[in-house]
C-alpha positions as CSV (number, residue, x, y, z in Angstrom):
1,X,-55.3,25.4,-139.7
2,X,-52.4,23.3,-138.7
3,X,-52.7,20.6,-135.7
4,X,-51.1,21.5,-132.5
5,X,-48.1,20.1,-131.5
6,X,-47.4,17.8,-128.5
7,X,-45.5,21.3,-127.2
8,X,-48.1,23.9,-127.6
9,X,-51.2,21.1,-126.5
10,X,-48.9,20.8,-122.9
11,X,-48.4,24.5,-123.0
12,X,-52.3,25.0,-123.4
13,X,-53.1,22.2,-120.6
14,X,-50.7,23.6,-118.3
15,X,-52.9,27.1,-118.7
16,X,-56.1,25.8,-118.8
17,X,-55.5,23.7,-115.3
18,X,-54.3,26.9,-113.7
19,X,-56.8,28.9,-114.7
20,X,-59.3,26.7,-112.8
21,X,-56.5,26.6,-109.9
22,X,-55.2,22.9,-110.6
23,X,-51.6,23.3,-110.1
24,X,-49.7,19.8,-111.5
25,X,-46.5,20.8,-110.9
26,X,-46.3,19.6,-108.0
27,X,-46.8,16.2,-109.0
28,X,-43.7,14.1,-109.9
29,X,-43.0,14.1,-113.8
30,X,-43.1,10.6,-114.3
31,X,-42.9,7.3,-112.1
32,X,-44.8,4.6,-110.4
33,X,-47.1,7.4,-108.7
34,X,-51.3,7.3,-108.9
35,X,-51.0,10.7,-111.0
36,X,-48.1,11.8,-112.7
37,X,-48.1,15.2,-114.6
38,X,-46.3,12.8,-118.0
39,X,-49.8,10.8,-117.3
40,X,-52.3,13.9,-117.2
41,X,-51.1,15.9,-120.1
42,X,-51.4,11.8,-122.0
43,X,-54.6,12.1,-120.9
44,X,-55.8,15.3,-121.7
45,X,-53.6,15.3,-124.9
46,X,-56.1,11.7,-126.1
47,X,-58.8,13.8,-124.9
48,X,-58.9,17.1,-127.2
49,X,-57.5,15.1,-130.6
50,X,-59.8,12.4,-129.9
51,X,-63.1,13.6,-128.8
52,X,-63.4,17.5,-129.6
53,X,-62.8,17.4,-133.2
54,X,-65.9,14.0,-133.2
55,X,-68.3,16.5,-131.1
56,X,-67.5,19.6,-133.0
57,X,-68.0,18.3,-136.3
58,X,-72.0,16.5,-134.9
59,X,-74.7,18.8,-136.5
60,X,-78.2,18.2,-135.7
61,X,-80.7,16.9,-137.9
62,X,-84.2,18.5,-136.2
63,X,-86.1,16.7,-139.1
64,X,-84.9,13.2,-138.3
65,X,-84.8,14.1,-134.0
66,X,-86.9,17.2,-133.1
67,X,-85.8,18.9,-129.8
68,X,-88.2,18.0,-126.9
69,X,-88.9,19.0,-123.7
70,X,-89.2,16.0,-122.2
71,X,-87.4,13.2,-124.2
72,X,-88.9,9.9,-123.0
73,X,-92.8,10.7,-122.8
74,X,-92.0,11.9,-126.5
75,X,-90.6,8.6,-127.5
76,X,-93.0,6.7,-125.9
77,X,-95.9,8.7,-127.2
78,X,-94.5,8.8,-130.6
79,X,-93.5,4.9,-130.6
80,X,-90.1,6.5,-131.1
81,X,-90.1,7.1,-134.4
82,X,-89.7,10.9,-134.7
83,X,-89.7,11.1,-138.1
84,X,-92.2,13.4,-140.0
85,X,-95.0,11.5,-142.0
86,X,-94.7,8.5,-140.0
């Protein structure tokens, strides 16, 4: 699987943001403005090649931290160590 480019990332931001009804073509392309459509799609661009590939690749490890219910009483009861034989 090849990465995206620059291109087909805009063209994919540009879709996603309509589909939930955020239209930034309204805002100016680039300038001294708060929000600038050249500054969202930089920012949204950093966000899916910097953080999705580091989330998707996590796997859990339920031996070393077991799912709880309620996550603090468990570390506090358990001293937080969670690990089994301990």
């Amino acid at each position: 699987m090849s990465t995206p480019s620059t291109d087909e990332l805009n063209a994919w931001i540009f879709t996603r943001l309509e589909l939930l009804g955020i239209d930034i073509s309204v805002l100016p392309v680039s300038g001294s403005a708060p929000a600038t459509q050249n500054g969202i799609l930089s920012a949204c661009r950093s966000m899916l090649t910097g953080t999705i590939p580091v989330v998707s690749a996590y796997t859990a490890d339920v031996e070393a931290n077991p799912p709880a219910l309620y996550v603090a009483p468990f570390t506090q009861w358990t001293s937080g160590n969670t690990k089994k034989g301990s």
